[in-house]
Each structure stands twice: as C-alpha cells, then as structure tokens.
Residue, then its C-alpha position, 0 to 999 in steps of 0.5 A: x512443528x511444521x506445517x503442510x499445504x499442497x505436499x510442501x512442508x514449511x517450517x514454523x518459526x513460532x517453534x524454531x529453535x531460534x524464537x527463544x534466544x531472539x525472546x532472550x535478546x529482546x529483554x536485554x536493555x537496548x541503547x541505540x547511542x551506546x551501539x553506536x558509540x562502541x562500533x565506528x562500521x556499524x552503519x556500514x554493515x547495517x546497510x544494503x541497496x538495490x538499484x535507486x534504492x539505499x536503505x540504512x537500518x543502523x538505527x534499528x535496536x539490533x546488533x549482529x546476533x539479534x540479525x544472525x538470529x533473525x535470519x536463521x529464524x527466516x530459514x527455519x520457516x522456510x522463507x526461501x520455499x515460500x517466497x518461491x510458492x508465492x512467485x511460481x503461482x502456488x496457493x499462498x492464499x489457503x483460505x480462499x485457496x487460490x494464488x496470489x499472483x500480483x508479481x505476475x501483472x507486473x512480468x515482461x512479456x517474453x516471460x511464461x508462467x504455467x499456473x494450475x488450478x486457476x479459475x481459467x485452467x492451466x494457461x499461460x498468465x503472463x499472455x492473460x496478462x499482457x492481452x489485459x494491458x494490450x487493452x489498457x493500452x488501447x483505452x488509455x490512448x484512445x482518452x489521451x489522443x481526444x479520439x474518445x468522445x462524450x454524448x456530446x461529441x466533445x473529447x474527455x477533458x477529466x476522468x474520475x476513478x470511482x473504487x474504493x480500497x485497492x481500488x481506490x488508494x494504490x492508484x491515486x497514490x501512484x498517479x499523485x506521485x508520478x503527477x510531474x511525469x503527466x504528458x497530458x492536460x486531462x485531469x485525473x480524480x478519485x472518488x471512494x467515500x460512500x457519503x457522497x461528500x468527494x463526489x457531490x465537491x468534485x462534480x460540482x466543478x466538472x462538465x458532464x459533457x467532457x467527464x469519463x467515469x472508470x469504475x473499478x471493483x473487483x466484485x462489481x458489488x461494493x456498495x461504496x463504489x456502486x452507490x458513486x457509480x449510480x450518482x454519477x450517472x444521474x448527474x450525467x442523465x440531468x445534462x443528456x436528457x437537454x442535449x438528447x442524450x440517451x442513457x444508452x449513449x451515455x454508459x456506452x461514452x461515459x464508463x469504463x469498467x474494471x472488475x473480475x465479474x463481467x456479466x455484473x458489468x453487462x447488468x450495470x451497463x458497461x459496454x462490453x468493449x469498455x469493460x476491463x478484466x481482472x482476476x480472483x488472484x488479483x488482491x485489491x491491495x495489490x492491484x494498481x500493477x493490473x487495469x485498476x492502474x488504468x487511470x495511472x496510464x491515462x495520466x502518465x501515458x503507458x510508456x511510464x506505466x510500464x516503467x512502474x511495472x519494470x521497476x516493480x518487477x526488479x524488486x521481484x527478482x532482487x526479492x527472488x535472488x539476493x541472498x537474505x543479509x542483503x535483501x531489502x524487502x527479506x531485512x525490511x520485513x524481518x526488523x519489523x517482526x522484531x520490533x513488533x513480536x519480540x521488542x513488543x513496539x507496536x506502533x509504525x509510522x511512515x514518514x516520507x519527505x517528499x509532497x509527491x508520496x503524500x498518500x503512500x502512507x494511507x497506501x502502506x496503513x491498508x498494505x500491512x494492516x489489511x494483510x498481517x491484521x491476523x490473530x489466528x494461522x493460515x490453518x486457523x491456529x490461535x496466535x500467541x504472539x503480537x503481529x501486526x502493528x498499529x501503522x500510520x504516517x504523515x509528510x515528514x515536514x507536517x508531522x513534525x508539527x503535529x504528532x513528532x511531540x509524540x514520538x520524541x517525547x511521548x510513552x509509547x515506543x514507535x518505529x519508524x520509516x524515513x523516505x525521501x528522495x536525494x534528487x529533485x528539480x535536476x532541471x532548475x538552475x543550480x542553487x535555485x529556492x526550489x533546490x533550497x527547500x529540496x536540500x531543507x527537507x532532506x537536511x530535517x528528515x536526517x534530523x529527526x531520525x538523529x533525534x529520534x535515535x540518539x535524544x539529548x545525546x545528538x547535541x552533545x558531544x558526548x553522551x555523558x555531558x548531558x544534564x538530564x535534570x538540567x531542563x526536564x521539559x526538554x528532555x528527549x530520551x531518544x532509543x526510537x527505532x528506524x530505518x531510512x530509505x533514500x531513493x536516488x530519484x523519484x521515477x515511475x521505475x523508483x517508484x514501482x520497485x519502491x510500492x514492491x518493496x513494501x508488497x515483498x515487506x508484507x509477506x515475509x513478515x506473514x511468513x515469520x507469522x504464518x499467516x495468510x497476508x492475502x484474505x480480509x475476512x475481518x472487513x466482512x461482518x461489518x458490512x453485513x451488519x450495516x445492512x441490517x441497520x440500513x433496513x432498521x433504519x427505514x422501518x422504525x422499532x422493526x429490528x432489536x440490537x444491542x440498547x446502544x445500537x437502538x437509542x442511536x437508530x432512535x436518535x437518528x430516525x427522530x431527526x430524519 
C-alpha cells in the first residue's frame, strides 16, 4: 500500500515486505553480553560520527540483519523523498497543510529557497528569514550596549522571556547550556507556569526600572503567556505611575514582542518597532533557531547565536547527504522505532552528564512526545502498532540517585541516552578538582551504561561465573538497551547540530510511522475545556459535567 499527497507517492513501511521479518526478529530472545561476547568489532561497526559528534549504538539489542532490515525498511517509505519533501518546504505538515520549514531559520544567507503556497506567496524564505534575524540582530545589541533604556532612563540590567512551550523550553535550554559563552552581565530569566508561582518569586528580586519583558507566542493568544504578560505590566504601572511613567512608555521601553500575528501584538501594545515576526510554518517546538532564540542572542551576543544556527545547519546537510548506515539522526531514529514498535520498549530516558544540558531532557519530552504522540496516519488511519514512547530524563549523576533503581532493577524495559561532553575546563590547569569531577562524571556515565548492558555480568570476568542465587538482592539482570552520544565540546556549534539531531530524530521515526510530527491537536480539547470550568467556576451550580468534575468545582467554590 502506498500513500498519495502533492502528486508524491511514498511507500508505507507499515505494509513493507520488511515489517514482518523485523516482527520476526524482535521475538527472538535478545542478549546484549552474548552479542557482545561472540563478536570482538561489534563496536566498531555499531558506530558512526559527524562532526564534534561520536555516537556508539553497540549497545542496542540489534545485530546486522536487524540493521540491514531497518534500513531496508527506511527505503520502503521512501525516507530519502521524505527527507527531501521536508528540506525543499513541501507540505510534510498534511493536516494543517503547510510546510515545516524550521531547517529553513537556520540556512547561511547566501542559500535560496523558493517555496509556493506559503502564506506570503512564493518568495525567497531564506531573505524572509535573514531580515527577521537582521532585526533580532538590532534589538539584541541595542539591550547588550545599555543603548535600550527603561521609563526611567536606566539601561536593561535583566530580561524575562515570557512563553510557554516552544516558547519557553527550547530557549531556556539553549541559554542554560551556552551560560559559559555569556559576554554579558545582563541577566536572562524564563517564566511559563499559568500559576503566577515563577513570576510572583522571580519579580520579587527584580527592579521594574531596569527589566525587559519579551513575550513570545506565536498565536498572541496563549492564555499561560498573556496572563504573565498581563502581570508584568502591572507591576511595571505600580512603579511608573510614582516616577510618572505612562503606561504608553512603559510598553514602548519594557516589551518586545515575538509572534506570527502582528495586528494581536499592536492590540496588546507592542510598539511596532519591537514586534518580531515568526511564521505559521515555524513549530513552536521547533522554534528557538527564529526570533523566539532572541533572549539566547541577548545573552550570548549574535555571533554565537549564529553559530547554534551553523551547527544546526550541518546536521542538516549530514541529514540530507550521508548515506542512511552512517546517519546519525537516519540510525538514532530507526533504533527507537525498533525499540519501541517491534521490542515494545516503550519507555526512553535522556540522561546527559553534563549540569550544562539540565533542561534538554524536558526539551527533548516536548520534541518527541508532542510530535510522534500520534494514534492515527497523516491521512487519518487508525494505527495498529505502538509509537511513541513514554520519554523522560535527569542529569546523569542525579538520576542515579533517584530512578537508576528503576532501571537496573525494575520490571520495565527502558531505553536509554547517555550524552556527555569529553572536554570541559580546557582553561583550568591540568589536573585541577574541577577536571577531577569532569573525569568522575564521564567515568560514571560509562559506567552505568555498562551495567545497564552487561548486569552482574560487568564485574565478572565472565558471564558465566556469576552466581545469580549467590545475593538475589543484588541482582542486576542488565539487557537494557542504549546509545551514548559523545560531543567532543560543549559550543554554541556542538550544540545546535546536537538539538537538530534530535529534530532530524523525530521526523524519521514519523516517517517509519506515517505520521505528521508537526500538529499537536491533542493539547486542544483541553483548553477548551478549561474554559468552561473557568466559567463554572464563577457562577456556581450553572454548568453540569460529569459528577467528578462538580463535586471537585463544589469543593473548591466552597473554599474560595
């Protein structure tokens, strides 16, 4: 059976001649220490890099039929039309018929690209896009030199990114991580909980004087950022109202604004000037590489905002030319559909050694889960088969201490991601206690991957002398799949080829799936629920829901 959309016909992997034999496979009993015991080049064919990236899925339950079926199964659905579909700005979003062009935010300037049927015509993007970082460019600088200054005339000593999302986690996972590359002492803070809880701590240790307020979204209608928005402008007024402020003066010196609706910014009271543009084929997950990244370039300065661009942009390329058994984002992509679809694994953890990649985990949970959390085609076929997974993480060294027991222990299968960096503190002085503890993490993100792998068998000398009766307490049975990604340095480079690893990741697996990784329609239904509560919440007994739903809005009005 094939699938048609825009006069391209792609093969579906659900009916490859391929789907079956890897169904076969996957029921075989899978041991990771005999496939490592009978085959000494095993990590060296399971193996690939590109660029500061070393990935090694040695410790994957696959050998080489189970790889040479992947990719065959890869070819089936036509991965390499799709991947082309997606680069080129054809409509890969089906139901919202639109493209996804986030590969497009992050192409040098010199590149072109023609795409029809946008909502702006058929026009050069990559000239869309570089005015829009031209005007990044002029706002950043304008915060970093004290040129931008407050109601009352004091230079921007903080900035608070108010989004929620894309919004909110790509930015504020780049910023934390790329912190060591600041090159100023403006501060740079996120806000997204609808609760008032990070904003009411947060502005409690701010000046309003010296505070810069971006807010991103790109509808100008999520009510978790525009219920902050409108919080921050209020305690803005409180101060500028005794310095004889104006309100006009405060939205004109204390908001910028970043969305794909700029007549919604105007009613808010966005200066034109200080409104940025996004576009409708710009996913908010896949966002931070556009104007939503302004708060990354306020804080790293825009020569190292476009080097996370430049490093995202040759994962691209790689993505686009390396042939599919050395593919980074084509293999990373491929093993989790076969953990999850055919080993039913449906549990993945992101686990990176580093205190500098603390939020990529929650990144990565709204990457994958947001995209691939899909039970029907992109043309609306039920699925029959398992996708996504379950995805979470922790710092390495922290989740040891917290669900690792799980893991090693537990009754659940779990794949795993170990990241770390092989570099850290080049600066200091060789041997110094900073450099001991770079070498500890490292040394324990090996580690545990080898327990993970190889159980009681990783302190024997051989499988067989361990006693399995001997403590059954302390019994590791091992098998638990994982790749480890080594990124040779942490850079604003590294990085960006790094998150478009993960991007690329995404849309192989929805590929294999044959589903569209770019809507969220799931998130929808809720929110509009919440607003009938909201109502029923202030006129009490006037709307009926299910008797839970009531006896908890009668529990609560009864408090209030």
């Amino acid at each position: 059976m094939n699938v048609i959309k825009d006069d391209k016909v792609y093969g579906s992997a659900r009916h490859s001649k391929y789907w079956q034999p890897l169904q076969t496979l996957a029921e075989q009993p899978w041991s990771l220490a005999q496939l490592f015991a009978k085959d000494d080049e095993r990590t060296t064919r399971f193996s690939t890099q590109t660029g500061a990236l070393y990935m090694d899925y040695s410790k994957q339950c696959i050998d080489e039929t189970v790889l040479a079926n992947l990719l065959s199964l890869a070819d089936s659905c036509d991965l390499s039309e799709r991947i082309k579909a997606l680069l080129q700005g054809a409509m890969v979003n089906t139901s919202e018929e639109r493209a996804a062009l986030h590969t497009a935010l992050r192409l040098p300037a010199k590149a072109t690209l023609q795409v029809a049927n946008q909502e702006f015509g058929k026009q050069d993007v990559v000239a869309d896009v570089h005015h829009s970082l031209a005007q990044v460019a002029r706002l950043s600088e304008r915060v970093r030199d004290n040129t931008w200054r407050g109601f009352s005339g004091k230079a921007m000593t903080d900035v608070v990114n108010i989004g929620v999302g894309g919004s909110d986690l790509g930015p504020l996972m780049a910023a934390t991580a790329l912190d060591e590359w600041a090159d100023t002492d403006i501060e740079v803070h996120f806000v997204s909980n609808m609760d008032g809880t990070q904003l009411d701590n947060l502005l409690k240790h701010l000046n309003p004087e010296t505070t810069l307020f971006i807010i991103s979204s790109k509808s100008f209608g999520t009510v978790d950022t525009l219920s902050n928005a409108k919080t921050a402008l209020s305690w803005l007024l409180a101060t500028a109202e005794l310095r004889a402020g104006t309100e006009d003066s405060v939205l004109r010196r204390h908001f910028i604004g970043i969305s794909a609706n700029s007549e919604k910014m105007s009613a808010w009271g966005i200066h034109p000037e200080h409104q940025l543009q996004i576009w409708e084929w710009v996913g908010g997950r896949f966002s931070l590489w556009s104007a939503i990244g302004l708060a990354i370039a306020i804080r790293i300065g825009m020569s190292g905002f476009k080097q996370l661009l430049a490093g995202a942009h040759s994962m691209d390329e790689h993505f686009a030319q390396t042939d599919f058994a050395e593919n980074l984002p084509v293999l990373l992509g491929l093993l989790a559909v076969w953990n999850s679809t055919f080993l039913k694994v449906n549990a993945h953890t992101v686990l990176p050694y580093d205190g500098r990649l603390s939020y990529l985990p929650s990144y990565l949970t709204q990457l994958e889960m947001e995209s691939n959390g899909k039970s029907v085609t992109q043309y609306g076929e039920r699925i029959d088969y398992d996708t996504c997974p379950i995805l979470w993480g922790e710092i390495g060294s922290n989740a040891q201490h917290a669900f690792y027991q799980l893991l090693h222990q537990g009754t659940q299968q779990v794949s795993c991601d170990f990241i770390a960096c092989v570099r850290r503190y080049n600066d200091e002085a060789k041997n110094t206690p900073l450099q001991q503890q770079h070498e500890l993490s490292l040394a324990n993100c090996l580690a545990q991957s080898r327990v993970l792998a190889f159980g009681n068998a990783a302190i024997a000398d051989t499988a067989a002398q361990v006693d399995f009766n001997a403590d059954k307490y302390k019994y590791y049975r091992g098998n638990q799949p994982s790749t480890t990604l080594l990124i040779d340095e942490l850079t604003p480079h590294s990085l960006g080829a790094l998150i478009a690893l993960y991007e690329h990741k995404v849309y192989v697996m929805a590929s294999i799936w044959d589903i569209n990784p770019f809507d969220q329609w799931g998130v929808e239904m809720g929110k509009q629920m919440a607003e009938s509560v909201h109502d029923a919440m202030q006129q009490e007994g006037s709307v009926q829901f299910d008797t839970s739903t009531n006896q908890l809005l009668k529990h609560i009005q009864q408090l209030s």
